[in-house]
C-alpha positions as a Markdown table, in Angstrom:
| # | Residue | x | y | z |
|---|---|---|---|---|
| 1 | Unk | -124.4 | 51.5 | 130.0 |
| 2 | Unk | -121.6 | 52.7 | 127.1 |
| 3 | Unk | -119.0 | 50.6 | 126.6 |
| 4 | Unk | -115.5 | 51.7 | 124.6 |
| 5 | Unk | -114.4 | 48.7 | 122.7 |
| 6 | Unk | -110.8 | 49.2 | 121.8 |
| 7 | Unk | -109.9 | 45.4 | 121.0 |
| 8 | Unk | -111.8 | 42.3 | 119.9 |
| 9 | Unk | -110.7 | 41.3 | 123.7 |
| 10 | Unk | -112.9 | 43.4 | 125.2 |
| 11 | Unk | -115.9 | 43.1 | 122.3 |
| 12 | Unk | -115.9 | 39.2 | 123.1 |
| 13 | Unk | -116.4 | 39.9 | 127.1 |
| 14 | Unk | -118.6 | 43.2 | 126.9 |
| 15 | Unk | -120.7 | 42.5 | 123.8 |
| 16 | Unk | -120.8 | 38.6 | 123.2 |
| 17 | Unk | -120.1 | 37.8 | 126.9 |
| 18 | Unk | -123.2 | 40.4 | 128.1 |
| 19 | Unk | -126.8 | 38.6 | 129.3 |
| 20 | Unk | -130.0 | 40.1 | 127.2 |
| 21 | Unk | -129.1 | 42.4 | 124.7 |
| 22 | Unk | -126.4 | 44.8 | 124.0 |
| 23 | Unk | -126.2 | 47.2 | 120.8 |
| 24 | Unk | -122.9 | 47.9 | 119.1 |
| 25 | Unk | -121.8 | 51.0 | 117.2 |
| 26 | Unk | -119.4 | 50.5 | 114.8 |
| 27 | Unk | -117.5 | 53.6 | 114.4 |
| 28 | Unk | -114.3 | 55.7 | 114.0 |
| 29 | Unk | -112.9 | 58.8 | 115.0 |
| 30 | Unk | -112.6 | 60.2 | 111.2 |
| 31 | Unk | -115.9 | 59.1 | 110.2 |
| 32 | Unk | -118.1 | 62.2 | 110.0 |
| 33 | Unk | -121.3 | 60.5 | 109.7 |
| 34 | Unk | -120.1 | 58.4 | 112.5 |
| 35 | Unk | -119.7 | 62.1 | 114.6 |
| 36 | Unk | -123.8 | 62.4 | 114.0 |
| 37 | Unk | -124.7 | 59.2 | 114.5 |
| 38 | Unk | -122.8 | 58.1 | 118.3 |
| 39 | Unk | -124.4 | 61.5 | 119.6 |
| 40 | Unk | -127.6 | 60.7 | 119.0 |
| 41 | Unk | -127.2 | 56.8 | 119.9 |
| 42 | Unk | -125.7 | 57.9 | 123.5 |
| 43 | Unk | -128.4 | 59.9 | 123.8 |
| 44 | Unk | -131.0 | 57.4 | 123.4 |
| 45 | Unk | -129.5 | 54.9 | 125.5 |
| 46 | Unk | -129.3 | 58.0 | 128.5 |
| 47 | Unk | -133.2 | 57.7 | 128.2 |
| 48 | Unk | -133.7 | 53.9 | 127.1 |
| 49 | Unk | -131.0 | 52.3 | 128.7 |
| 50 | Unk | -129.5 | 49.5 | 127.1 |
| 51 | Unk | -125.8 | 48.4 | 126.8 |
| 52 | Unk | -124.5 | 50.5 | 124.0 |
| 53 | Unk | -120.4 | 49.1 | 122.6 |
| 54 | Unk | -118.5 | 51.9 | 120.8 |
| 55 | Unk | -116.7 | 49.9 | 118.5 |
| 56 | Unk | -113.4 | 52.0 | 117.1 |
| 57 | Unk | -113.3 | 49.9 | 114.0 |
| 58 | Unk | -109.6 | 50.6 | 113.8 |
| 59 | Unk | -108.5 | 49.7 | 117.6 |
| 60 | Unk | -110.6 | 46.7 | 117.7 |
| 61 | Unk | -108.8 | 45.2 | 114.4 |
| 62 | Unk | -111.0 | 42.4 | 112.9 |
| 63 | Unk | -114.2 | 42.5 | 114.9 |
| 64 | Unk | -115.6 | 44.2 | 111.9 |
| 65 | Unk | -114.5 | 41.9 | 109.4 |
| 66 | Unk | -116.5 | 38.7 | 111.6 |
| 67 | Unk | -119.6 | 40.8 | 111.0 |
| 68 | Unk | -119.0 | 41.9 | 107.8 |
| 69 | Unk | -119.3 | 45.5 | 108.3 |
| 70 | Unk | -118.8 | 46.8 | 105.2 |
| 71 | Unk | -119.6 | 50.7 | 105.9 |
| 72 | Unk | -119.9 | 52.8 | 109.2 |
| 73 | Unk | -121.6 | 53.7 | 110.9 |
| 74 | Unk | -123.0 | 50.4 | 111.5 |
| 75 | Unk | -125.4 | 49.3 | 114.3 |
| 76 | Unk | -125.4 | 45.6 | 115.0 |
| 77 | Unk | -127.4 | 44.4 | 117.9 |
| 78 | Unk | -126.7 | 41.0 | 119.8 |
| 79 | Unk | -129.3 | 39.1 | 122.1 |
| 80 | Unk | -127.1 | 36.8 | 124.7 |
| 81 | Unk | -124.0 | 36.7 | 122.5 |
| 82 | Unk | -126.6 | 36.2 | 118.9 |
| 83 | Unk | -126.3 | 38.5 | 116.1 |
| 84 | Unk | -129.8 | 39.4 | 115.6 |
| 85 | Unk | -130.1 | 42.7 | 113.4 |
| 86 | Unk | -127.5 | 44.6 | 111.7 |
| 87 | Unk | -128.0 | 48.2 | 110.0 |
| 88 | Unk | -126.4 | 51.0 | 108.7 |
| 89 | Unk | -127.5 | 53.6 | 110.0 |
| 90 | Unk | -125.6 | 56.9 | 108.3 |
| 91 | Unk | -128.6 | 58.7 | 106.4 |
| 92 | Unk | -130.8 | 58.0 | 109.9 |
| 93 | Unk | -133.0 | 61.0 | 111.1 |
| 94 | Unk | -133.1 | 61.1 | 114.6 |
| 95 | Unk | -136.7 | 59.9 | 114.8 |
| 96 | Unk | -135.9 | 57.1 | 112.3 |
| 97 | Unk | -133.0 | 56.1 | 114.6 |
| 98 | Unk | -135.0 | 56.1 | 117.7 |
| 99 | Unk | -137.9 | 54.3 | 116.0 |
| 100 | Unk | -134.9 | 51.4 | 115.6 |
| 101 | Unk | -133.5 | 51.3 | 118.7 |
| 102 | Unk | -137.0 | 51.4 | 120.3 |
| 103 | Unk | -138.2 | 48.6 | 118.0 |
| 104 | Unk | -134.4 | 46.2 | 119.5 |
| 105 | Unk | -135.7 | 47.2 | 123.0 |
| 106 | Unk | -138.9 | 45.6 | 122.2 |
| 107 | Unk | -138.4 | 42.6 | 120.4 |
């Protein structure tokens, strides 16, 4: 499932509110690693499935500032409402990226 987080509103219910675990992208439109990167993430979760948040760092003022997301693309991953890995994830090959996401999934 992809969410669009557009507010810290909707990151609280769909991200910190979700049951297991949930992945969240943070991202913005002018970001052109961020362009590479949310492809390639939807993709994976189309053949994993997990709950993937697109967080537009600039709609969802401040959400990035309680996780300290210094640079995006950031992938931040949350078990029951936990912060429990955080990466950035720019300079990722695909394989690299999936080998990540695969490696959440199985934790």
């Amino acid at each position: 499932m992809i969410v669009e987080i557009n507010s810290a509103a909707v990151f609280d219910e769909q991200v910190l509110g979700a049951d297991g675990l949930a992945a969240a992208l943070f991202t913005a439109p002018w970001c052109p690693y961020c362009r590479v990167q949310e492809p390639r993430l939807k993709e994976l979760e189309g053949r994993l499935r997990f709950t993937l948040a697109i967080v537009d760092v600039d709609k969802a003022a401040g959400v990035d500032d309680r996780y300290n997301v210094q640079t995006i693309p950031s992938l931040l991953w949350f078990k029951d409402g936990q912060l429990v890995s955080q990466e950035m994830i720019a300079y990722l090959q695909p394989h690299e990226l999936e080998k990540l996401v695969k490696a959440q999934l199985s934790a």
